[in-house]
C-alpha positions in Angstrom: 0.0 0.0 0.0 1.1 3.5 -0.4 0.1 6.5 1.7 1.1 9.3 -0.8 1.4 13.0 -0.3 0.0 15.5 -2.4 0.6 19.1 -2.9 -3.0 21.4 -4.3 -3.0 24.9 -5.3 -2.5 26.9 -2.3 -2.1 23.9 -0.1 -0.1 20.8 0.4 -2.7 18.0 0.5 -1.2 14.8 2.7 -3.5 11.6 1.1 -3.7 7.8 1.3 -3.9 5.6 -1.8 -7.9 6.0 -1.4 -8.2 9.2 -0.4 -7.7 11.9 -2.5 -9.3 14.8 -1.2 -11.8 15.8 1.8 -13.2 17.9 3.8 -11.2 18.6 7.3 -13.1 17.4 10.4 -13.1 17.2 13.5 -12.4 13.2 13.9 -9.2 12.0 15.1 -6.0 10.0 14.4 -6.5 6.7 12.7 -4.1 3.9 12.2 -3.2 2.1 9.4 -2.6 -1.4 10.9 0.6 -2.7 12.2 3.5 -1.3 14.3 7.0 -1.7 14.2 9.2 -4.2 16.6 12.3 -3.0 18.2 14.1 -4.3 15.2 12.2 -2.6 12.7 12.7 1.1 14.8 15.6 2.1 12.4 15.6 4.5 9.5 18.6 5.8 7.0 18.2 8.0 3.9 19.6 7.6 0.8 20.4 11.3 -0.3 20.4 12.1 -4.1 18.8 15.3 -3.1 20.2 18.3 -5.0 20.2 22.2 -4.8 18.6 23.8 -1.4 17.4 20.0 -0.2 21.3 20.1 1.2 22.1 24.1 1.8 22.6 23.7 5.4 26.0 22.5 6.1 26.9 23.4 9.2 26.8 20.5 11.8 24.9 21.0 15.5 26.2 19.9 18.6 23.2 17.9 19.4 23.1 16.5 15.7 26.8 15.4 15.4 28.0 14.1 11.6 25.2 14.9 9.5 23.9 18.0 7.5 21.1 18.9 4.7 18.4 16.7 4.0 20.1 13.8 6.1 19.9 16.3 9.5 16.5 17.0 7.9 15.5 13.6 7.7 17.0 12.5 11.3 14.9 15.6 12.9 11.9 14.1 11.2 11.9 10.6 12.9 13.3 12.1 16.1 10.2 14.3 16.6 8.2 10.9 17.3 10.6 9.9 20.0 9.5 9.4 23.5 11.5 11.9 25.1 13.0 14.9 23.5 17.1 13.9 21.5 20.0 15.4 24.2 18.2 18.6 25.1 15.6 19.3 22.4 17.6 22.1 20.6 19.1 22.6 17.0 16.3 23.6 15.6 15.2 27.5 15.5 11.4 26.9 14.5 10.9 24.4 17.7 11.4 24.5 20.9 12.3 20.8 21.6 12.8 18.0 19.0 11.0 14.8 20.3 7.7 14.6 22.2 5.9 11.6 21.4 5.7 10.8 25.2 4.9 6.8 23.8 6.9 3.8 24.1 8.7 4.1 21.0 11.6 5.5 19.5 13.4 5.8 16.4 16.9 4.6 15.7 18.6 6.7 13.0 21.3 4.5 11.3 22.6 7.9 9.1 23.3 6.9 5.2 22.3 4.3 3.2 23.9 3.7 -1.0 20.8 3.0 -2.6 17.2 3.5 -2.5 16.5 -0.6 -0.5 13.2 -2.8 -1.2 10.0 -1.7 0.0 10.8 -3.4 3.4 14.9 -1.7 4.0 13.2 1.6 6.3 15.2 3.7 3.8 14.1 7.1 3.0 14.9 8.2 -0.5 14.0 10.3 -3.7 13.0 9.1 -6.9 12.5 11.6 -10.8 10.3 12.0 -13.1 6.9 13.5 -13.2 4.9 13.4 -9.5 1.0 13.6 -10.9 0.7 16.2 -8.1 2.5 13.7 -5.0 5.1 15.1 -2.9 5.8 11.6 -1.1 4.5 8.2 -0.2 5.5 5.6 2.1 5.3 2.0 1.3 3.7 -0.2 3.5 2.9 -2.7 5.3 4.7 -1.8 8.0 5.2 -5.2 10.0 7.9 -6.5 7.9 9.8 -2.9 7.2 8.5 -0.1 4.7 10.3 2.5 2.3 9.5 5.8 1.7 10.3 8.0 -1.3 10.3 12.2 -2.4 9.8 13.3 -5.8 12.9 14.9 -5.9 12.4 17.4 -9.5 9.2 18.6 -9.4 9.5 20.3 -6.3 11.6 22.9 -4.9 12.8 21.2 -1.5 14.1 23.1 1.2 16.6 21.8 3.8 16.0 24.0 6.8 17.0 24.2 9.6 15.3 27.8 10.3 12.5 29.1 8.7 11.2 28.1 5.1 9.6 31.0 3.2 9.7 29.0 0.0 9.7 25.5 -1.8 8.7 22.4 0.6 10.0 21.3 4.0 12.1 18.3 4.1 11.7 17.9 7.7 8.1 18.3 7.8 7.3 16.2 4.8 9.5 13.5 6.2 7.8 13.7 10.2 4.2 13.0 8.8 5.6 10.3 6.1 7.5 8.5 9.3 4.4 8.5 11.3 3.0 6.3 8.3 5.8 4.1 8.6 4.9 4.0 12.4 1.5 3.3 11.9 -0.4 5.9 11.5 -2.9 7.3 9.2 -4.5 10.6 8.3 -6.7 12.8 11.1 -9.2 15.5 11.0 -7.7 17.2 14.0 -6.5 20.5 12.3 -2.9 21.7 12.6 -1.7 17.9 13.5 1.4 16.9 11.5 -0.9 14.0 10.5 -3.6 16.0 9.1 -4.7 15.5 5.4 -4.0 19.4 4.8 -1.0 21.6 5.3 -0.3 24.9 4.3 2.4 26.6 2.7 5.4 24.8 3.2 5.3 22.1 5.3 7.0 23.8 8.2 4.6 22.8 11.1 4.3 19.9 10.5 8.0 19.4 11.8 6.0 19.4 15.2 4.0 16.6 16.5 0.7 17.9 18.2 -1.7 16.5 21.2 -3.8 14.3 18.7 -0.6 12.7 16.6 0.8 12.1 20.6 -2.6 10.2 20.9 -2.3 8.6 18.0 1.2 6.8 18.7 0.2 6.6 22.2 -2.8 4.0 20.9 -0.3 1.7 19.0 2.8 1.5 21.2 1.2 2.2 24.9 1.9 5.8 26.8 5.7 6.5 27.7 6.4 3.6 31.1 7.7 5.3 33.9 10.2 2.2 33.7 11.6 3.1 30.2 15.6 3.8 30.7 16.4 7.7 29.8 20.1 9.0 29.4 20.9 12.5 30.6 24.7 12.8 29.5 27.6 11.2 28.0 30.9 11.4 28.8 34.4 10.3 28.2 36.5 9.1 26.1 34.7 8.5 22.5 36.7 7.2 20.2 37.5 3.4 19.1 38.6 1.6 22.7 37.5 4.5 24.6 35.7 4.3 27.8 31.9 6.4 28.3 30.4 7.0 30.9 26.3 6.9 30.3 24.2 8.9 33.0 20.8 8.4 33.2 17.9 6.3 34.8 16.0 3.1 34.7 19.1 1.1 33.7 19.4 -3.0 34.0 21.4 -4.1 37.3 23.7 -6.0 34.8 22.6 -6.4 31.1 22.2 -3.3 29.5 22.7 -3.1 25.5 24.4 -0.3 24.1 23.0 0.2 20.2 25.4 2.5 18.5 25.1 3.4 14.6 27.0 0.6 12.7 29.3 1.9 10.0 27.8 -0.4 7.5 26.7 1.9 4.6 24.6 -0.1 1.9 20.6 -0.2 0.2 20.1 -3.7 1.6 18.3 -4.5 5.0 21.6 -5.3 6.9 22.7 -1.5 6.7 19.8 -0.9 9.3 20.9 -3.0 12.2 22.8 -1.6 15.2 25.8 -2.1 16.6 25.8 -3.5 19.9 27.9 -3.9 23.2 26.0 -6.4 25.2 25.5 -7.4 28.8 26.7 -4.0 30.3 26.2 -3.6 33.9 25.3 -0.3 35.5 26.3 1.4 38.9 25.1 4.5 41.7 21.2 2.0 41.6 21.1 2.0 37.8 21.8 5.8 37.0 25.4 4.9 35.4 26.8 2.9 32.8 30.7 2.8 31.9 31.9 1.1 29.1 34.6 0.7 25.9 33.9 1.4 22.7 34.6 -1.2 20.4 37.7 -0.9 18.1 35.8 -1.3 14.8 32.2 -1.2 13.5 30.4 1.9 14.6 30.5 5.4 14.4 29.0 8.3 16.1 25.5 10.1 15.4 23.2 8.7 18.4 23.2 6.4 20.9 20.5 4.1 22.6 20.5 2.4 26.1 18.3 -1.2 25.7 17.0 -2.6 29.5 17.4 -6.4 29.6 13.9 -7.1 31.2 10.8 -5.5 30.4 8.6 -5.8 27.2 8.4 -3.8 23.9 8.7 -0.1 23.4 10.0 0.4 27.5 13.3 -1.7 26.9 14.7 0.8 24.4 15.9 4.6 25.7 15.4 7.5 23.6 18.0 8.6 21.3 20.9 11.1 22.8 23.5 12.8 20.9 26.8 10.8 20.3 29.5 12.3 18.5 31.6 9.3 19.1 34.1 7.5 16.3 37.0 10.0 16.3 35.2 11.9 13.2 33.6 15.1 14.5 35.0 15.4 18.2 33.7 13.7 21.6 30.4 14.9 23.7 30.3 18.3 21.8 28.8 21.2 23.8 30.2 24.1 22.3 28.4 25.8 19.1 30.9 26.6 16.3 30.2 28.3 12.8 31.9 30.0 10.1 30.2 32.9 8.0 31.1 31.5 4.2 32.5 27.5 4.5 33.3 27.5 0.7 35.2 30.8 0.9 37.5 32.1 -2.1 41.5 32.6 -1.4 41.8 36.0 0.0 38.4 36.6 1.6 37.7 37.2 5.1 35.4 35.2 6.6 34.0 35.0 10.3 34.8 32.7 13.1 31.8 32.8 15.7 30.9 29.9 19.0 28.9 30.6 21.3 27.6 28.2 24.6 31.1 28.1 25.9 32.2 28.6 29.2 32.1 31.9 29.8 35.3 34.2 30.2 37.4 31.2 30.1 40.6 31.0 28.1 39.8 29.4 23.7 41.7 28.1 21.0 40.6 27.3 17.5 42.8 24.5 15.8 42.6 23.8 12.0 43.7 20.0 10.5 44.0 18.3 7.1 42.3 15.8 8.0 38.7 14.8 10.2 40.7 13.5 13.0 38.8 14.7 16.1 38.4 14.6 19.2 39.7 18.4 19.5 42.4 17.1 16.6 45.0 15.4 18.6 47.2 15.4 15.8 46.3 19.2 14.6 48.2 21.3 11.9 48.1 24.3 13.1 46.3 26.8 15.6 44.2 29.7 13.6 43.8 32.1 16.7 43.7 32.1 21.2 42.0 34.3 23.0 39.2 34.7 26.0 35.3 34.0 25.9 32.9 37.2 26.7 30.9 37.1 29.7 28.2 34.9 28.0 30.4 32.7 26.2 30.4 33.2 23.1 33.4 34.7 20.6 34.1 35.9 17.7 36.6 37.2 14.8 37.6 37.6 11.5 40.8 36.2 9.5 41.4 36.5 5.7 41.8 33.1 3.7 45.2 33.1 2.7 46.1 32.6 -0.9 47.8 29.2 -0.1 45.0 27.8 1.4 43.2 27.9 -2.2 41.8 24.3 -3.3 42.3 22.7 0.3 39.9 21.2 2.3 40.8 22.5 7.0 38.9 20.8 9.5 38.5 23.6 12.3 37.5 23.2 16.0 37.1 25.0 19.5 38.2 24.3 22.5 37.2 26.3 25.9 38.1 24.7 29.4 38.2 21.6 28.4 35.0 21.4 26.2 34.9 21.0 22.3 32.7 22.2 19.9 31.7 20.5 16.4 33.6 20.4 13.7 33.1 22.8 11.0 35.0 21.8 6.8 35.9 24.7 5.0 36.6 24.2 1.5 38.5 26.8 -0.2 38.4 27.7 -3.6 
């Protein structure tokens, strides 16, 4: 079955396969048969996106490694969790990302190569003439689904502010994954599962009472009993040891999931990596464990309980910026005005949620070797944080810098921010 999306003049019309167009009521959610196991909780995109879908490049602390239409895609599915990702920020147009308050989650498992079967929970886009459709999802959803975007008949808009113009990747993608979770259409007006939205999609990056009711009826209200994570700490890189803060952990056989580094279109690309049979500490608040040498990389991370049923076992997603590739537990904010910059232009170096009037340094490397680039090439400036902790300055490109790729972090008493590429031409 597909449950396809449609865009009318005006309006974008959200329809299923047998409904093409009617009037909004008042009725609510309805379901579309099914739900999905923990091992059917993943999702990956495939981006072949081009133009504005992927204008955003600059990575968010609580989003670590991805950018455009794949951070798009992540904040979709993320919106559904049952407790909002790290603290709810990175993205201007809400004020937390992830609010389902059910016993469910998503587990993002970043890129995929190709666009899967109609069971590989890849998200992808597809050419050639739409009819009018924006996106479907394939279902049924026991076994897995797929959903795809028509990628050239619509101007698609990456975020992660505002859109004023073309269609919202993020919210097109949260009302297609609450399809894949189950979910059908409502009458409840201003849902992100409503058959209607206007403009450009925007809202609908924000899951409303009705939509919370909705995934509430398939996977049970949010268990007091579900493990949650608060922070993570440590050492994360390849043999590294964490320290995972939270509550509700297993006296002795906690599962770590961790994204696996497998990138492919087949259904083995979605599965997790896993550190098994982890004990916790302090009455199950605290978990410490190494990182495996090989297999995973960073993005999010997931506590599993040993003993419990369903959607409770399985925390909700916090940010994990693990792998040595993008820096540890990054809390610092870090931009750069123009990262594609011409030889002999100045551009702007700004952070801000630093420690406050505490001593900086910005490093550049050749290569994405984080955390904080042990081996770094060289340091692009020093200096002290303001009073609120933020900085910033100005340098000119130098001409010798033209048709290299730098890696650039912060660092300020001890904490790193994310990194940021600058490719000059």
């Amino acid at each position: 079955m597909k449950n396809v999306l449609r865009f009318g003049l005006g309006s974008a019309i959200l329809v299923g396969s047998t409904f093409l167009a009617m009037p909004e009521t008042a009725e609510g959610f309805t379901t579309i048969g099914g739900s999905l196991n923990l091992g059917q909780r993943d999702f990956r995109h495939f981006n072949d996106f081009t133009g504005a879908a992927n204008n955003n490049t600059v990575i968010h602390p609580n989003w670590p490694q991805y950018t455009g239409a794949e951070l798009a895609m992540w904040k979709g599915g993320a919106e559904w969790n049952s407790r909002s990702h790290g603290d709810g920020s990175g993205d201007s147009s809400q004020s937390l990302v992830g609010s389902g308050d059910a016993d469910f989650s998503f587990f993002w498992e970043g890129d995929a190569s190709g666009i899967g079967g109609s069971n590989d929970n890849i998200i992808s886009s597809l050419g050639g003439s739409s009819g009018g459709v924006l996106a479907y999802t394939e279902t049924p959803i026991s076994t897995g689904w797929r959903i795809r975007f028509y990628r050239d008949s619509w101007s698609w808009q990456d975020g992660p502010g505002t859109v004023s113009s073309g269609i919202d990747i993020q919210g097109v993608a949260c009302h297609e994954l609450g399809h894949a979770l189950g979910l059908g259409h409502t009458g409840v007006s201003g849902s992100t599962m409503t058959a209607y939205i206007s403009g450009s999609g925007q809202p609908q990056r924000s899951i409303q009472s009705d939509d919370i009711a909705g995934v509430q009826s398939i996977y049970g209200a949010l268990s007091s009993s579900m493990p949650s994570i608060s922070s993570i700490t440590g050492s994360m890189v390849p043999g590294g040891t964490i320290t995972i803060t939270g509550t509700g952990f297993s006296t002795s056989t906690n599962r770590i999931w961790l994204q696996s580094d497998v990138v492919n279109g087949a259904n083995s690309g979605g599965d997790h990596a896993t550190i098994p049979d982890v004990p916790s500490t302090n009455g199950g608040t605290q978990i410490s464990v190494a990182l495996p040498a090989s297999g995973w990389e960073g993005g999010a991370l997931h506590v599993k309980r040993s003993t419990g049923s369903g959607g409770e076992l399985l925390s909700e997603s916090h940010p994990f910026d693990g792998g040595g590739v993008g820096g540890g537990n990054d809390t610092i904010n870090f931009s750069i005005s123009d990262t594609t910059p011409n030889a002999g232009q100045t551009i702007t170096f700004s952070a801000d949620s630093a420690p406050a009037n505490q001593p900086y340094t910005v490093v550049w490397a050749n290569s994405d070797n984080s955390p904080f680039f042990a081996t770094f090439n060289g340091t692009v400036r020093t200096g002290t944080t303001d009073g609120v902790g933020a900085l910033s300055f100005s340098r000119t490109v130098p001409n010798a810098g033209a048709g290299r790729t730098f890696y650039m972090e912060v660092q300020v008493a001890g904490e790193d921010s994310n990194t940021v590429q600058l490719n000059v031409n």
